[in-house]
N, C-alpha and C positions, 0 to 999 in steps of 0.2 A: 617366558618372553618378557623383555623389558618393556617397559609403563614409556609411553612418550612424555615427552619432556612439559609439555603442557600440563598431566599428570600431577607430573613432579612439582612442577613448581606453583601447584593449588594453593592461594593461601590460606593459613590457617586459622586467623584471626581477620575479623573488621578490618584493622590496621592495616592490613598486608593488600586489601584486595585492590587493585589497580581502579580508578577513575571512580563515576558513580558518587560526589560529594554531595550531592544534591539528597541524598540519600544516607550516607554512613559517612559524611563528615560531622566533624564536633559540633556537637547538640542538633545535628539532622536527626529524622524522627526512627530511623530505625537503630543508629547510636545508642538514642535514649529511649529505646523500648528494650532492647539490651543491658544497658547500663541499670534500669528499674526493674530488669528480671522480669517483664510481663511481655509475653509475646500471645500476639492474635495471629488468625489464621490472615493468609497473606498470598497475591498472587501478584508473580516478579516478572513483569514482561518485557520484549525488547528483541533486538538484533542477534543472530549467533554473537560467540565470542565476544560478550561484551559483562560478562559477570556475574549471567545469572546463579549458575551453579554454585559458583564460587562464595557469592553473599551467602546463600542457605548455609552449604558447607559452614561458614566465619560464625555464621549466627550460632549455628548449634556448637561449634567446637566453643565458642566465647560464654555461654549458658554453661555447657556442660551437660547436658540432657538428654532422654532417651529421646531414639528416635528410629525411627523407620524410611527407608530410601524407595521409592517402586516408578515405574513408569507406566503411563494409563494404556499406553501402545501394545506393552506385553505381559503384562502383569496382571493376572487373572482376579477374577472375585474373590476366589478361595482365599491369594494371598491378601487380597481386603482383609478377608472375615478373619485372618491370623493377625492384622495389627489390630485391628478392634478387641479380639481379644487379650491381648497382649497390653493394649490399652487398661482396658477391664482391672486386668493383674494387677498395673502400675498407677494406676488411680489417672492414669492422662500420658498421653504419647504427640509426638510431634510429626507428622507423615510427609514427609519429601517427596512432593509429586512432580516427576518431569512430562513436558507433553501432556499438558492438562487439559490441553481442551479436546483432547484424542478421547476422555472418559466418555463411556458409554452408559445410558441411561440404568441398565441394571447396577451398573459398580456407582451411579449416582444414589440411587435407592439406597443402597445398604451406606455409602457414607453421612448423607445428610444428617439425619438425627445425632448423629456423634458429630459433626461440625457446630450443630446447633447445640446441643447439649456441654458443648466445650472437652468434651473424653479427646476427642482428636484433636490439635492443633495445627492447619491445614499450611505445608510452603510451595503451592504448586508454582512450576514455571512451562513458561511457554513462548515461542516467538511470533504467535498471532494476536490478535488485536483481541482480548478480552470483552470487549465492547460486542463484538460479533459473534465468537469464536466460541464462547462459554456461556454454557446454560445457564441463565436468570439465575434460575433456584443458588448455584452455587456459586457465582459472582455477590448474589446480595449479601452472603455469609463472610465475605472477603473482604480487606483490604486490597486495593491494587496499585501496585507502586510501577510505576515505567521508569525502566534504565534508559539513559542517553547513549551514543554513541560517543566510543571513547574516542579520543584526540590524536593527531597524531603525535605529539608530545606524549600524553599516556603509553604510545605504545613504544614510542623511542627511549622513553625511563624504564618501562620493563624488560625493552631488549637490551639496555644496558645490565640492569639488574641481571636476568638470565646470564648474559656470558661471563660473570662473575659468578656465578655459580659452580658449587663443584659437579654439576651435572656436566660441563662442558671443559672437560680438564682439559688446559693447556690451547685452550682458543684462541688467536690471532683474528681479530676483528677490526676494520678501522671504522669511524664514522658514515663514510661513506654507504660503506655495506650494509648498516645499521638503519640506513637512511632509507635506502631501498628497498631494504625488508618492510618499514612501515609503511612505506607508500604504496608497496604490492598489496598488504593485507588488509586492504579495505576495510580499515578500521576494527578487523578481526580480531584479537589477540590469540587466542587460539590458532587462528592461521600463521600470524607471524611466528609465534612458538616453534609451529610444528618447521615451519622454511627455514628457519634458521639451526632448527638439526637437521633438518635433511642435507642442507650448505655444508655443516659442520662434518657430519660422516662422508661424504661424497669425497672428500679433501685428504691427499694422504701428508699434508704437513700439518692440518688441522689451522689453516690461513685461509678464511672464510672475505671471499672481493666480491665488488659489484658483476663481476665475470663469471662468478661460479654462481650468484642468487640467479642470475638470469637464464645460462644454460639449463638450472632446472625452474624455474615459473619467468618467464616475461612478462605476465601481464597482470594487470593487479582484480584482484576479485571484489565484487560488491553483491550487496543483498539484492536478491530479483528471483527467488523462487517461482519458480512459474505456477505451481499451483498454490501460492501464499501470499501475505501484504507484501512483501516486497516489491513483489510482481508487478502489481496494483499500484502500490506508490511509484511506481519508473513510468507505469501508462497514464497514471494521471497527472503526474509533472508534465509530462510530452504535451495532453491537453489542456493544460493551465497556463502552459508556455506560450504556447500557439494561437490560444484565446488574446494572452494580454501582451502578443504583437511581439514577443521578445526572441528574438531569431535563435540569437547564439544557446539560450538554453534549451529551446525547440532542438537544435541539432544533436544538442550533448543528451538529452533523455532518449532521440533516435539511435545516437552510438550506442548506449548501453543495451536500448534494446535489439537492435542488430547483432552486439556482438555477441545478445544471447543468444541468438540465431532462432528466435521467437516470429518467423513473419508475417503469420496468422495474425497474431495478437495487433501487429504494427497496422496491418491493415484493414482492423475492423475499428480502431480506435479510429483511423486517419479518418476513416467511412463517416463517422460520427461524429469527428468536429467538422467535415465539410459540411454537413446540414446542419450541424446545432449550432455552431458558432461563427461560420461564415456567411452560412443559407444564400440568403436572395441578395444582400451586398455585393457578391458574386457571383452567381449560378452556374459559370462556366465549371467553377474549382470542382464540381462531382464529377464531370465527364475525362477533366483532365488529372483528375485520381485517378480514376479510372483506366486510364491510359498510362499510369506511373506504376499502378499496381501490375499490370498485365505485361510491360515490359522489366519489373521486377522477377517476375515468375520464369517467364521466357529467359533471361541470361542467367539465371540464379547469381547466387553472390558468391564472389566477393563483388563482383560488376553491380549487381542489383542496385547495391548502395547508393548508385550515381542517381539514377532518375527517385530514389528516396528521398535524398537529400534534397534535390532541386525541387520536388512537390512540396515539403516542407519549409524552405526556405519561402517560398511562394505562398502558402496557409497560411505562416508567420505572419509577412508582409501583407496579405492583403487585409481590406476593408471586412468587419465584422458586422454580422446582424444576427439578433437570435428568433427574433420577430416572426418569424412565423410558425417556429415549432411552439412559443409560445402561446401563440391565437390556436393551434390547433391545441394545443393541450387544453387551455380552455373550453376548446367548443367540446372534446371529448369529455370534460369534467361535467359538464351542464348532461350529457347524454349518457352517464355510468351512474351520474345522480337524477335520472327519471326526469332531469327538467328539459322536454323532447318539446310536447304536442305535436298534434297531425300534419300532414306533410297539405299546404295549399292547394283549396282544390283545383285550380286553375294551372296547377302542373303537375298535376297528376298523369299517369299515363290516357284516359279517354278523357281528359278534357278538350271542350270545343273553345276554351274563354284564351285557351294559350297564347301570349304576345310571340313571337319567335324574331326573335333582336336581329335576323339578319334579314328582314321585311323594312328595318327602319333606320333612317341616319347616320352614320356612324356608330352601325349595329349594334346600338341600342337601344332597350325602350325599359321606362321605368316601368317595375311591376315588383311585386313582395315573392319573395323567395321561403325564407324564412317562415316556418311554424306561428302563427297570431301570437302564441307563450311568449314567443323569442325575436319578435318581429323587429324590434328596435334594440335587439345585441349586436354588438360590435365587437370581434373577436382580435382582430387583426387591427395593428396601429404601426404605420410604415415609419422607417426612418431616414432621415434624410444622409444614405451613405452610399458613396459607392452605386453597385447597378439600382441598388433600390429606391435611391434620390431619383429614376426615371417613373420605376413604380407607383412612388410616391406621390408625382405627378398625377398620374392616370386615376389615381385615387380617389387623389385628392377633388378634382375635376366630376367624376362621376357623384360623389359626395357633392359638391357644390349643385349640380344637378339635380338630385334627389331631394334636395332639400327645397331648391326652385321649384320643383313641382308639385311637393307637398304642400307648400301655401296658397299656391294655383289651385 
């Protein structure tokens, strides 16, 4: 079976590989760990299609050196214990790990000591966040270099390059078509690679238009694995957005997650910035989530979108306060770290000293609530925004109070 074209046009060398300068441009540090023949173990993280493989490939074919290829997803201990000793033979080996942070504690065990001891020279890659994603023990062994996401200039130089290739005999390409392909492939190159043979074969004059990339993909693909950072970075753009009041971006991190067709996700995130970041500002915005979300479910989508968009449009825009999930975090902190005491005994359940606020004034009456430890903590501090500039009021007022009659 023929190699896709991605395949093919792996490059061979540093030089070849597409973007990534920050990295294996002249006298960047993996260049000149190259250029000095000393290479450390190393882990290359980052987006699909953005070069990981490709760098390892460059690096080793640019050395010259043995090495061993495996992936931690399928590739057993056994074939561990075959490069270790394989290592052994050669006095040191270079191991190409894809899917690194897939490795499993037992295949950790047998490679440590040979990371540590330098016999293995470690190039794992992976598209999760190192940070998270990978055991301590073998992160601390690493370097970690992170790929950027290429350009889309990067991928419009390589799809030029490609169709000068002899892999694509006799291609009819114009700009245009070129242009589309980049903009489809979400910064992939791999994905543009592979659409623009698929364009190419599909064609029986081998005249690749903006008419034939679209018959087979219309729409452009971005990173959003639903079980990976991707995922994660589109839901926390959404609540980053929405926190700092900026509409149009709140909408576009909604499209992407809509068009993953993720609405679970959409609605537990919305759930959590109407309390953590809009809260008492506006108290209304949970019930009328609420009412966004349930008529989402009810029409499903593609209709859904309408009353999504209008609740987030609405989140955006309004008044923020985080003010009270923060007092509660607090009071929670003092009660997880043992600073409690006894609950007053004058509201206790058989207390006779009880004041009951709705016996006095404007159903209130000063009295200590509060544990004697904690009698004078203040958890909550209002802000003058939105519904909770009323709040604030009332607050503020009772406080004025309380303090009247403590010097009384």
């Amino acid at each position: 079976m023929d190699k896709p074209l991605a395949y093919k046009l792996a490059p061979e060398t540093l030089g070849d590989v597409v973007g990534q300068r920050h990295l294996i441009g002249e006298d960047k540090i993996i260049s000149n760990l190259v250029k000095n023949r000393k290479l450390f173990s190393m882990i290359l993280y980052g987006k699909p299609g953005i070069g990981k493989t490709s760098i390892s490939k460059a690096i080793i074919n640019d050395l010259g050196v043995r090495y061993r290829a495996l992936n931690a997803t399928i590739n057993t201990k056994k074939d561990i214990d075959i490069v270790i000793e394989e290592a052994k033979m050669y006095d040191g080996i270079i191991l190409v790990l894809d899917e690194i942070h897939r490795l499993n504690k037992d295949k950790q065990d047998i490679l440590l000591p040979h990371l540590e001891s330098g016999l293995i020279t470690l190039i794992g890659m992976t598209t999760e966040n190192p940070y998270h994603a990978i055991n301590p023990a073998i992160r601390s062994r690493c370097q970690l270099f992170e790929l950027k996401e290429l350009s889309y200039d990067d991928i419009v130089c390589a799809l030029l390059k490609a169709s000068k290739s002899k892999y694509l005999e006799d291609i009819k390409i114009d700009d245009k078509a070129i242009s589309l392909i980049a903009r489809l492939s979400g910064n992939d190159l791999r994905f543009a690679y592979n659409l623009l043979e698929v364009s190419y074969y599909s064609t029986n004059d081998k005249k690749v238009t903006e008419s034939i990339v679209k018959k087979i993909n219309s729409r452009p693909v971005f990173f959003s694995d639903k079980n990976g950072n991707g995922h994660y970075e589109v839901l926390s753009g959404l609540q980053k957005s929405i926190r700092g009041s900026d509409v149009d971006a709140s909408l576009h991190y909604l499209a992407r997650l809509v068009s993953e067709g993720d609405l679970q996700s959409i609605f537990r995130r919305l759930s959590v910035i109407a309390y953590e970041d809009i809260g008492l500002a506006n108290p209304s915005i949970g019930p009328r989530l609420e009412a966004a979300i349930r008529a989402c479910e009810r029409i499903g989508l593609p209709e859904g979108r309408i009353p999504l968009g209008t609740i987030v449009c609405e989140m955006a825009l309004s008044p923020k306060s985080n003010t009270a999930h923060i007092a509660f975090d607090a009071a929670l902190n003092d009660v997880e770290g043992g600073d409690c005491g006894s609950v007053p005994l004058h509201i206790r359940p058989d207390s006779t000293e009880y004041k009951y606020p709705h016996d006095y004034p404007g159903n209130y009456v000063i009295q200590q609530y509060l544990p004697d430890k904690l009698k004078n903590k203040k958890y909550y501090s209002p802000k003058s925004v939105g519904y909770e500039s009323n709040i604030k009021q009332i607050y503020d007022k009772l406080q004025n109070i309380n303090i009247k009659g403590s010097k009384e």
